[in-house]
DSSP file (Angstrom, degrees, kcal/mol; ACC not computed):
  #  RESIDUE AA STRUCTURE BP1 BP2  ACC     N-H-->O    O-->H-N    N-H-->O    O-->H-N    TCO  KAPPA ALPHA  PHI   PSI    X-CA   Y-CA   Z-CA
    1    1 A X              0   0    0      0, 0.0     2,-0.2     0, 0.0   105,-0.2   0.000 360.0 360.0 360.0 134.5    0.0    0.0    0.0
    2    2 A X    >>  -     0   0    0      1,-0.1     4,-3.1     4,-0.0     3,-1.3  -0.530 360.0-108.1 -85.7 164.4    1.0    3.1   -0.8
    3    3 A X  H 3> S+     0   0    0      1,-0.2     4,-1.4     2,-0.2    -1,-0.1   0.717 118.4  57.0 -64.1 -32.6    1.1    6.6    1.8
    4    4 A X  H 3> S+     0   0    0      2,-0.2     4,-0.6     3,-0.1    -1,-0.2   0.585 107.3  43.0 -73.3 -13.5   -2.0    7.9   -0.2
    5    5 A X  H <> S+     0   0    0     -3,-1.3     4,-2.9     2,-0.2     5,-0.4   0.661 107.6  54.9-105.9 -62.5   -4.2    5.0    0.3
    6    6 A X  H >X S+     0   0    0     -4,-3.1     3,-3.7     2,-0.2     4,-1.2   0.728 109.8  49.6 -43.8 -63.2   -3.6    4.5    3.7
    7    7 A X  H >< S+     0   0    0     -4,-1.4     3,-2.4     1,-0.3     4,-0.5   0.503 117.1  46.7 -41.7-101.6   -4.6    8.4    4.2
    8    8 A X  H >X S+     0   0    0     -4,-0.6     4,-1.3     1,-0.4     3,-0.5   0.347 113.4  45.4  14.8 -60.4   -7.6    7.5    2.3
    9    9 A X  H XX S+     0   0    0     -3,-3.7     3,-0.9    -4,-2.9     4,-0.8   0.962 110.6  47.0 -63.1 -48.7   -8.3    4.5    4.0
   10   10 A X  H <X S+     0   0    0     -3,-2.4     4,-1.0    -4,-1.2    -1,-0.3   0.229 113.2  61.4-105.0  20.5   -8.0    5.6    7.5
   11   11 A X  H <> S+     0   0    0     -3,-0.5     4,-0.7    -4,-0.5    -1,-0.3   0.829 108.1  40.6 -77.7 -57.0  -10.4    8.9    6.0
   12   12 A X  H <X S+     0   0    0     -4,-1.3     4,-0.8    -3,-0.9    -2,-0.2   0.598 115.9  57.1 -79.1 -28.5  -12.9    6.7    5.2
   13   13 A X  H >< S+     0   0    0     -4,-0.8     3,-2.2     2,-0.2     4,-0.5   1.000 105.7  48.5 -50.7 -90.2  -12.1    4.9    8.7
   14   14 A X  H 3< S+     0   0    0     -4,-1.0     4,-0.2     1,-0.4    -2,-0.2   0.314 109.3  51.7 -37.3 -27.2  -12.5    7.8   10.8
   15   15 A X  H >< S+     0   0    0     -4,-0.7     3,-1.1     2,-0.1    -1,-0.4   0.775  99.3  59.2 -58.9 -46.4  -15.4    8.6    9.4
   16   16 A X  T << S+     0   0    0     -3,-2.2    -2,-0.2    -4,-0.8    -3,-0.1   0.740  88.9  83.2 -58.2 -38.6  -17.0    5.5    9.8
   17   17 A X  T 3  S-     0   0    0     -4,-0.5    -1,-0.3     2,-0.0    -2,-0.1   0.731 105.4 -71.0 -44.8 -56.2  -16.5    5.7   13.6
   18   18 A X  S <  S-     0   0    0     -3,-1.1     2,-0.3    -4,-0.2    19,-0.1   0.002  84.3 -14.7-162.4-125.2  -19.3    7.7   14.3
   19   19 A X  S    S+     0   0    0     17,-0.5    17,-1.7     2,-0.0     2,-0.3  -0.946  76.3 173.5-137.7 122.5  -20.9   11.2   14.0
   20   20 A X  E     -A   35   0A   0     -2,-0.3     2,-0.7    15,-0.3    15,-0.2  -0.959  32.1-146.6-137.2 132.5  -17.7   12.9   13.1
   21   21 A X  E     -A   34   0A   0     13,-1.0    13,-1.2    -2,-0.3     2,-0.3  -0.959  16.3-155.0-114.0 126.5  -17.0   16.5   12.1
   22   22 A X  E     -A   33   0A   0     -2,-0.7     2,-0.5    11,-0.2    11,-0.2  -0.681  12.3-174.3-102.5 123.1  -14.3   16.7    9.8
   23   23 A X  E     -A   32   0A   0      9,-2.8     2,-0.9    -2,-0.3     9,-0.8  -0.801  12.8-143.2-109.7 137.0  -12.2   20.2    9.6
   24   24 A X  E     -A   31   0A   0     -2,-0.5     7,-0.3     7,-0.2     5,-0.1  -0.789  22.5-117.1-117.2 126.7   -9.5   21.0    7.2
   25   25 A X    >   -     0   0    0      5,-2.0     3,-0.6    -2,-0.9     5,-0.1   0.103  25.0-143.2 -32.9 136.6   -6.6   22.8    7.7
   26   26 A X  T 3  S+     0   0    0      1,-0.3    -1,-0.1     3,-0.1     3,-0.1   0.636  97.0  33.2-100.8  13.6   -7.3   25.9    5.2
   27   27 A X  T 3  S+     0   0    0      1,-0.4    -1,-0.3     3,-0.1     2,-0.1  -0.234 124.3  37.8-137.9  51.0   -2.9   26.2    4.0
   28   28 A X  S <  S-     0   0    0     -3,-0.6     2,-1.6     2,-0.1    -1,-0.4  -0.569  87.4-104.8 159.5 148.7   -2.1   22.3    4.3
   29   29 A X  S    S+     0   0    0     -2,-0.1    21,-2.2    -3,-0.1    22,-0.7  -0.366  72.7 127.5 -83.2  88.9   -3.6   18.6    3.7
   30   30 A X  E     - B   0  49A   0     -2,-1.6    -5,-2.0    19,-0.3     2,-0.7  -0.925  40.7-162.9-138.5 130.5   -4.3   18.0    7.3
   31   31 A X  E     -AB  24  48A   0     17,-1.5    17,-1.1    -2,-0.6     2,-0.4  -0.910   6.0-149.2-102.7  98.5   -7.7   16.8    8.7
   32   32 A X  E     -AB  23  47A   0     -9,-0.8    -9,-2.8    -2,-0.7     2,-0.9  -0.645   7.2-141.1 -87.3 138.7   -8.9   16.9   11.9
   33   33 A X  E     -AB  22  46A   0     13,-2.2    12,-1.7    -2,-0.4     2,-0.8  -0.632  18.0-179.5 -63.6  72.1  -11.5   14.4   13.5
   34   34 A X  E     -A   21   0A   0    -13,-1.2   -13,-1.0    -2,-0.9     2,-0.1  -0.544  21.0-144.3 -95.3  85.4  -14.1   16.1   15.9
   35   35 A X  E     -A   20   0A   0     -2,-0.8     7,-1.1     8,-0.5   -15,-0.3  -0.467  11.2-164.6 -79.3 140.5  -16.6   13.2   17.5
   36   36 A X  E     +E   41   0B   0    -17,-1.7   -17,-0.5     5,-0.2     2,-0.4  -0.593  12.1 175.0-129.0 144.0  -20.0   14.5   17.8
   37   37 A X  E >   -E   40   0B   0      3,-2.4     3,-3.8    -2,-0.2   -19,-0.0  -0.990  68.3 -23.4-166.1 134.7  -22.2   12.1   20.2
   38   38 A X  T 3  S-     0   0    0     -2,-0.4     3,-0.1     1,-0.3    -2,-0.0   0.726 128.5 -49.5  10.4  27.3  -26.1   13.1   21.4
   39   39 A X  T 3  S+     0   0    0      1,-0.6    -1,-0.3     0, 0.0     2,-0.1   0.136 113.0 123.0 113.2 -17.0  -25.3   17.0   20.7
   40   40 A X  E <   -E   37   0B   0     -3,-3.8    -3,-2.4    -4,-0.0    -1,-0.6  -0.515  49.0-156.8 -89.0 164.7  -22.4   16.9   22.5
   41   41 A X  E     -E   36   0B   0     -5,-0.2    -5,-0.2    -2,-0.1    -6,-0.1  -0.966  18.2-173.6-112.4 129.7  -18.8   18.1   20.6
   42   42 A X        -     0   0    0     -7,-1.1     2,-0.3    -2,-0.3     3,-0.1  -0.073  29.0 -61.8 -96.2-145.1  -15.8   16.8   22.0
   43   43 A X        -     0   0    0      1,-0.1    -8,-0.5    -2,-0.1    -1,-0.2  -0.615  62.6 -78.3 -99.1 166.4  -12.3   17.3   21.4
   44   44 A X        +     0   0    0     -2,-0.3   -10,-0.2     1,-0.2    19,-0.2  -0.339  46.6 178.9 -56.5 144.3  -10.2   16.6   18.4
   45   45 A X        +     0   0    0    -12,-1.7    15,-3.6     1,-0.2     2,-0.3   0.655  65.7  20.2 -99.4 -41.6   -9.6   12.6   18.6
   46   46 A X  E     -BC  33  59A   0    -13,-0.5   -13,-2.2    13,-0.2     2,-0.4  -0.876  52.9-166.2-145.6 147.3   -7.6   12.5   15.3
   47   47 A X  E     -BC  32  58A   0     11,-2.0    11,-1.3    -2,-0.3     2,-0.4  -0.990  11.3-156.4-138.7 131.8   -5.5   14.4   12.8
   48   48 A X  E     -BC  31  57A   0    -17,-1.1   -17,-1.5    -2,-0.4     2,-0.5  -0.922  18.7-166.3 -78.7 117.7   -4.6   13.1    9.4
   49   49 A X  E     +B   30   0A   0      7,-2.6     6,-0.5    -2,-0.4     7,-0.4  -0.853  19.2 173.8-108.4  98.2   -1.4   14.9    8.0
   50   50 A X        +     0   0    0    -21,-2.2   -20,-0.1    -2,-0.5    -1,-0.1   0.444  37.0 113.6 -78.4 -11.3   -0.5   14.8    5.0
   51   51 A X  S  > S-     0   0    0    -22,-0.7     4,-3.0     1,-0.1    -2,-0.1  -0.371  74.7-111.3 -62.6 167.5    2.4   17.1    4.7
   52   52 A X  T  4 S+     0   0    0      2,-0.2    -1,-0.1     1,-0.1    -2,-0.0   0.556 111.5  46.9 -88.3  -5.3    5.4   15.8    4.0
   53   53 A X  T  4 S+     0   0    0     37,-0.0    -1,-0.1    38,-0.0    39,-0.0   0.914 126.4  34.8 -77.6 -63.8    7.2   16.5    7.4
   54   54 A X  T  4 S+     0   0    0      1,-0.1    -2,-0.2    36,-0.1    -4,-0.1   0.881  73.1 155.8 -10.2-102.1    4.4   15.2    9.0
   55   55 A X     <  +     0   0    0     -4,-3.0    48,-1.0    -6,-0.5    49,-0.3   0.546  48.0  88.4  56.9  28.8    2.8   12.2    7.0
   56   56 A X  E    S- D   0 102A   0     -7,-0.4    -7,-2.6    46,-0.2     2,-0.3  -0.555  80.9 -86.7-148.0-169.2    1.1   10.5    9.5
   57   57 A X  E     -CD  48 101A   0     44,-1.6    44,-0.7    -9,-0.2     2,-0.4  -0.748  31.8-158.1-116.9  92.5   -1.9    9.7   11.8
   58   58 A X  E     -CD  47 100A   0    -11,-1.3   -11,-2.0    -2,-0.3     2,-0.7  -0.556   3.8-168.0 -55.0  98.1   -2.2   12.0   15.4
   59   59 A X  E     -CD  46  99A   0     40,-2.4    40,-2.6    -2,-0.4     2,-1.4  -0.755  12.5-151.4 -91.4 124.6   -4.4   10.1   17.7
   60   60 A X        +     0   0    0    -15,-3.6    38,-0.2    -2,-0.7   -17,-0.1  -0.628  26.0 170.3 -99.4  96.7   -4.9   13.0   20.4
   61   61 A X        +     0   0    0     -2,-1.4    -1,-0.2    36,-0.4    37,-0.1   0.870  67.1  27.4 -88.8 -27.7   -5.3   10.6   22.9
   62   62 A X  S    S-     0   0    0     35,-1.9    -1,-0.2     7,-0.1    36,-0.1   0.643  85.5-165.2 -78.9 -33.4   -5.2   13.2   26.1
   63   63 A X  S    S+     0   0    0     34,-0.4   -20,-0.1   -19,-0.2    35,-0.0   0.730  70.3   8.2 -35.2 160.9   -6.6   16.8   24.6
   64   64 A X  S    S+     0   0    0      1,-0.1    -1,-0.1     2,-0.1     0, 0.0   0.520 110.6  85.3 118.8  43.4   -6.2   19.8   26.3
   65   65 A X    >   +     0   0    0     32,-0.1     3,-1.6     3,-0.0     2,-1.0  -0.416  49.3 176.3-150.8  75.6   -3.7   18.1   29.3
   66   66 A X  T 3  S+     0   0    0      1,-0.2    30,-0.2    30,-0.0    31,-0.1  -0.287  73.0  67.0 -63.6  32.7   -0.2   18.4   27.4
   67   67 A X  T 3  S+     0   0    0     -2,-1.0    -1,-0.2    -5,-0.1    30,-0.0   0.352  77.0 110.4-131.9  12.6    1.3   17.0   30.7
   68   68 A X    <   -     0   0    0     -3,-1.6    -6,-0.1     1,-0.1    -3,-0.0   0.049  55.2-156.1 -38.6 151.3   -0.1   14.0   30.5
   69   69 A X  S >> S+     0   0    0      2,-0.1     3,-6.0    28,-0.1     4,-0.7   0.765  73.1  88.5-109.8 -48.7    1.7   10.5   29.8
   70   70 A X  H >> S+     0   0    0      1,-0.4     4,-1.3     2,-0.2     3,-1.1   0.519  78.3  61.3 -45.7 -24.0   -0.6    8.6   28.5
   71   71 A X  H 3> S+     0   0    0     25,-1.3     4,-1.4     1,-0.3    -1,-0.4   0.725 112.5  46.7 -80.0 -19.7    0.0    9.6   24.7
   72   72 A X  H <> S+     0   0    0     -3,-6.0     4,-1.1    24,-1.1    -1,-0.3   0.572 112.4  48.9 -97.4   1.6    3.8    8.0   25.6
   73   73 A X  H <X S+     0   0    0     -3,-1.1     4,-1.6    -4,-0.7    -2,-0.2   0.848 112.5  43.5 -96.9 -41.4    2.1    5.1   27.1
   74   74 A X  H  X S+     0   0    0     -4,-1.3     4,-2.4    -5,-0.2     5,-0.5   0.948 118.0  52.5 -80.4 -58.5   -0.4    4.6   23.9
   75   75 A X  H  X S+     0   0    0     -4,-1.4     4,-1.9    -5,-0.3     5,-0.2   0.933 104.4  56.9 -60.5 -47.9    3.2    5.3   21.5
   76   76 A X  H  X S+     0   0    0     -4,-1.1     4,-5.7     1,-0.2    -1,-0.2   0.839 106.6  40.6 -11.8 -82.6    4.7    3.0   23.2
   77   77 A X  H  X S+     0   0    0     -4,-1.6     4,-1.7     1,-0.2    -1,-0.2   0.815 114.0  57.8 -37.1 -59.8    2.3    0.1   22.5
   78   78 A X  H  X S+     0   0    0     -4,-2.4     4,-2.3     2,-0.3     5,-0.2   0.906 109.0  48.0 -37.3 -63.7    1.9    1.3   18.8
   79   79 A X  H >X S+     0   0    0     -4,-1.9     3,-1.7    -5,-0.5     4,-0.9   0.965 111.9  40.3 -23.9 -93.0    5.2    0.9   18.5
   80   80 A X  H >< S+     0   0    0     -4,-5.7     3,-0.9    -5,-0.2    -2,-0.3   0.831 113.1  53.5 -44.5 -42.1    5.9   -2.2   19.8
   81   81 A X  H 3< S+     0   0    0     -4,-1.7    -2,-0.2     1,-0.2    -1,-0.2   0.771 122.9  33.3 -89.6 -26.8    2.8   -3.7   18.3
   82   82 A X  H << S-     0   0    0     -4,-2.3    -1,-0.2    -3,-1.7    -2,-0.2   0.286 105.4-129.0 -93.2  -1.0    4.4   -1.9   14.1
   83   83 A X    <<  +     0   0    0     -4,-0.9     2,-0.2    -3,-0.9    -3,-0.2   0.900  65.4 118.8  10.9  93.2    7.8   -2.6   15.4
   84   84 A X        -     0   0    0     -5,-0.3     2,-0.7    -6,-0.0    -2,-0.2  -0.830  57.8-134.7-147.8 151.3    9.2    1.3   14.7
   85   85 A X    >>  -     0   0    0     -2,-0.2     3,-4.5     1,-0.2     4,-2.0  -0.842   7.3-156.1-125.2 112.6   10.5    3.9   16.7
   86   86 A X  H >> S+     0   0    0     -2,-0.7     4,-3.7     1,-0.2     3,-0.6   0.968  92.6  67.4 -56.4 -47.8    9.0    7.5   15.8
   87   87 A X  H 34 S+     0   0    0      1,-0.3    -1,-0.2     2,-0.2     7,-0.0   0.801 109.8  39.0 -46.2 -24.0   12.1    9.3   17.3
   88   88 A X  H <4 S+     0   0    0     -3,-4.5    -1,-0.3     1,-0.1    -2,-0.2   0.841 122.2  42.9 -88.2 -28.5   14.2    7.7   14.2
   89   89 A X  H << S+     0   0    0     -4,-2.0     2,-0.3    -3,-0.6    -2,-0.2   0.682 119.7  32.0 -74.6 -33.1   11.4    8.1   11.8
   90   90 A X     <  -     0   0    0     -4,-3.7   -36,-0.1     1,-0.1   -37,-0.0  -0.909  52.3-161.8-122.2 154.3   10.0   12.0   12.5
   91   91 A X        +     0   0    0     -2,-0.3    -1,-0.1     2,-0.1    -4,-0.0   0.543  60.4 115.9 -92.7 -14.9   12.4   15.2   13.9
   92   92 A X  S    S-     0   0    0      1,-0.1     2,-0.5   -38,-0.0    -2,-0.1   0.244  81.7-103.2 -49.5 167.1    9.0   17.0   15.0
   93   93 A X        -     0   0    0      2,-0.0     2,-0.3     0, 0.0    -1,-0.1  -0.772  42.9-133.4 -93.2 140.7    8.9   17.6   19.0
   94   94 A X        -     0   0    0     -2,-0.5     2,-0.3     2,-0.0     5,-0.1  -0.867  13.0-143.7 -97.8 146.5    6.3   14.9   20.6
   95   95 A X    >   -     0   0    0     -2,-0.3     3,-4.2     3,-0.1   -28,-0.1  -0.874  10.2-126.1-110.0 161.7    4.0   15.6   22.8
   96   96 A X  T 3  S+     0   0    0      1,-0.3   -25,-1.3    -2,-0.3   -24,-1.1   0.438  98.6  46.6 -94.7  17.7    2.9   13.8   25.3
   97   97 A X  T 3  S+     0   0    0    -26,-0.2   -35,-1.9   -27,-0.2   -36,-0.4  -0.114 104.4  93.1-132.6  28.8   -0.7   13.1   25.4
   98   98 A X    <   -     0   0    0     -3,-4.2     2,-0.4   -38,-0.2   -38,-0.2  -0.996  63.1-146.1-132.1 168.9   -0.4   12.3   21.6
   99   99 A X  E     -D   59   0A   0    -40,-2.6   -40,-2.4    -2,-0.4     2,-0.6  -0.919   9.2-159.7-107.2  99.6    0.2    9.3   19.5
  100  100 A X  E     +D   58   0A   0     -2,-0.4     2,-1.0   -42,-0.2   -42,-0.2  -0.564  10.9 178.0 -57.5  90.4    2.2    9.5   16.3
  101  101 A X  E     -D   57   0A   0    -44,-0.7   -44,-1.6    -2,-0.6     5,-0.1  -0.853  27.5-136.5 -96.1 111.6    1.6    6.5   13.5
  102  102 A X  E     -D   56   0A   0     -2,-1.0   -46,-0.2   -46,-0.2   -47,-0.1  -0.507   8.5-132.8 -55.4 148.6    3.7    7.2   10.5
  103  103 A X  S >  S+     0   0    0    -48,-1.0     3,-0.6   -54,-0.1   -47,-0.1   0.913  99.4  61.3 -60.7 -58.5    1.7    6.5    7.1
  104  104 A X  T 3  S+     0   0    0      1,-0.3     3,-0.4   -49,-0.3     2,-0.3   0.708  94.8  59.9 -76.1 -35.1    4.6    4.4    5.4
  105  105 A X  T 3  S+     0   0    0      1,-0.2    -1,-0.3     2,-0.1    -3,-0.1  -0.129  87.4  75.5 -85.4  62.6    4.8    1.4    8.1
  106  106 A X    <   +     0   0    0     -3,-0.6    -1,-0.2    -2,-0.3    -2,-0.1  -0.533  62.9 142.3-118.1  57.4    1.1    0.6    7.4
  107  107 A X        +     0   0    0     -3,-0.4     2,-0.3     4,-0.1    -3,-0.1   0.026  53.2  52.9 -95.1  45.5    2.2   -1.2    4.0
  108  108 A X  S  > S-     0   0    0      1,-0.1     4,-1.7  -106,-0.0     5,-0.2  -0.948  85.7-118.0-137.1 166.4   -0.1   -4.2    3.9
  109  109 A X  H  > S+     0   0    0     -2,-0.3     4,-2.6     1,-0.2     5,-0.3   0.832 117.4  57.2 -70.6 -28.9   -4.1   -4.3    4.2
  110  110 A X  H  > S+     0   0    0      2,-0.2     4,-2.3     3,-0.1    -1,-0.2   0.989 106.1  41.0 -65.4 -45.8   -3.3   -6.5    7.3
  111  111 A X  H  > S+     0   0    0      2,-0.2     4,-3.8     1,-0.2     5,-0.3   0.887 117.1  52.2 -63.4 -39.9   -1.1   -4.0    9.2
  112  112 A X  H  X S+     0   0    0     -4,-1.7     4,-3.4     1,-0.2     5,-0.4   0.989 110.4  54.3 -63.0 -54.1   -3.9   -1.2    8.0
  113  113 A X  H  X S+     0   0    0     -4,-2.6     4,-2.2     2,-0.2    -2,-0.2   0.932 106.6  42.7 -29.7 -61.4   -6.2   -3.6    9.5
  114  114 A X  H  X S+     0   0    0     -4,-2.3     4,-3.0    -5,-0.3    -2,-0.2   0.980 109.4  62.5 -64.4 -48.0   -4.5   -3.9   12.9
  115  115 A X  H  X>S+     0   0    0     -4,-3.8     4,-2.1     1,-0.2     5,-0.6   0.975 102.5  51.6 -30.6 -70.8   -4.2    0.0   12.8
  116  116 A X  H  X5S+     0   0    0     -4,-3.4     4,-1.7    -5,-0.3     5,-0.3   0.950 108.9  48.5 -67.6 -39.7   -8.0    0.2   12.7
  117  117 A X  H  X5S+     0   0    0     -4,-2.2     4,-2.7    -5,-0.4     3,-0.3   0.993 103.8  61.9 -23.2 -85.4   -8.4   -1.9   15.6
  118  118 A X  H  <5S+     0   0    0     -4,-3.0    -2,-0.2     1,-0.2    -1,-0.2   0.678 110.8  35.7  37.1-100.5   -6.2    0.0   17.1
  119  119 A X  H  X5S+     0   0    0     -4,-2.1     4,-1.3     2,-0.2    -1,-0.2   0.342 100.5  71.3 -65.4 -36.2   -8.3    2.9   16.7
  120  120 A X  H  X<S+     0   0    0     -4,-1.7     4,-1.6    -5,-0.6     5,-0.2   0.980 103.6  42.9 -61.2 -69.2  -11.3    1.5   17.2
  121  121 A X  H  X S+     0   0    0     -4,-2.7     4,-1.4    -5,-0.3    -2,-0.2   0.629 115.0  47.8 -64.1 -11.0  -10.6    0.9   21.1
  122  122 A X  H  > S+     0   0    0     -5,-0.2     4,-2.2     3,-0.1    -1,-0.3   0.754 110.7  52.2 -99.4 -21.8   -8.9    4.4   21.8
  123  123 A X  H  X S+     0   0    0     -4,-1.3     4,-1.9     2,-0.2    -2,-0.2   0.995 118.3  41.6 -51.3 -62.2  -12.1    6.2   19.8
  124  124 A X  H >X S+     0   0    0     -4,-1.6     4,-5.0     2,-0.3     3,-0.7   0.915 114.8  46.5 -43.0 -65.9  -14.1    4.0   22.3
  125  125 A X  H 3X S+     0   0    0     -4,-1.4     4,-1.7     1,-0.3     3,-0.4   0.923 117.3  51.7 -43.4 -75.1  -11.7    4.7   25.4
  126  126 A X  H 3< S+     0   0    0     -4,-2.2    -2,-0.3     1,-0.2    -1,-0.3   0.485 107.6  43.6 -32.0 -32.3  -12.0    8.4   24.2
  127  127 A X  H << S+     0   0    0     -4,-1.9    -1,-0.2    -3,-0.7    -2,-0.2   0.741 109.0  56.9-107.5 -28.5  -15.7    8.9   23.9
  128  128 A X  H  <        0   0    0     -4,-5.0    -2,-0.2    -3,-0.4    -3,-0.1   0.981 360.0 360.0 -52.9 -49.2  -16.8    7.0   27.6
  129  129 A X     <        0   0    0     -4,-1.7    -1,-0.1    -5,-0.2    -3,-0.1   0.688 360.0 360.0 -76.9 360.0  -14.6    9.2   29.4
C-alpha cells in the first residue's frame, strides 16, 4: 500500500466511527477528527497529516492536558505492536498526550487492519470518558 491510500483509508475509517465532524486545515492537507455524540462536541480525537514533514496519523489521545503521559504510554504500544521507533522516523517535538503513527509502516491491508483496531478501542476509550 501506498502513503496515499492509507490516508484514504484511515479517511474513510475515521469517518465510519461515528458522527464525526471533519475540519481542514485551510494552507495544508491535514484533517482533523471532531466526534460528535447526542449533541455533545468533544475534542479533536484524530488528525490526518499529509504534509510531508508530518505524513502520518495524530491520535490525540489526552486533549487539552499536554502534561499528560498517556499519549507516551499509547506510542509505546503502537510501537511495539508496528515494530518502529518514531524518534528515528519523525524530527518534530512529541507531545505527550499524543500518539504519532507514520503513514509508510502501514504497507499491507493487514497492518492497516490492525491500525484500525487499534483505533477502534482508543475512539471507544475516548468517547466514555
Amino acid at each position: 500500500m501506498n502513503e496515499l491510500q492509507v490516508f484514504s483509508e484511515l479517511h474513510k475509517f475515521l469517518n465510519g466511527l461515528g458522527e464525526m465532524n471533519c475540519t481542514l486545515a485551510p494552507k495544508s492537507l491535514s484533517l482533523g477528527y471532531i466526534p460528535l455524540r447526542f449533541g455533545r462536541r468533544f475534542s479533536k480525537f484524530a488528525t490526518l497529516y499529509g504534509e510531508k514533514r508530518y505524513n502520518c496519523l495524530i491520535l490525540h489521545v489526552d486533549p487539552g492536558n499536554p502534561e499528560s503521559i498517556k499519549g507516551k504510554m499509547i506510542q509505546k504500544e503502537i510501537q511495539e505492536l508496528f515494530h518502529f521507533e518514531i524518534k528515528e522516523m519523525r524530527s518534530f517535538a512529541l507531545k505527550k498526550h499524543e500518539v504519532f503513527i507514520p503513514f509508510e509502516i502501514i504497507d499491507t491491508k493487514e497492518k492497516l487492519e490492525q491500525l484500525k483496531d487499534f483505533v477502534s478501542k482508543q475512539y471507544k476509550s475516548f468517547v466514555s470518558r
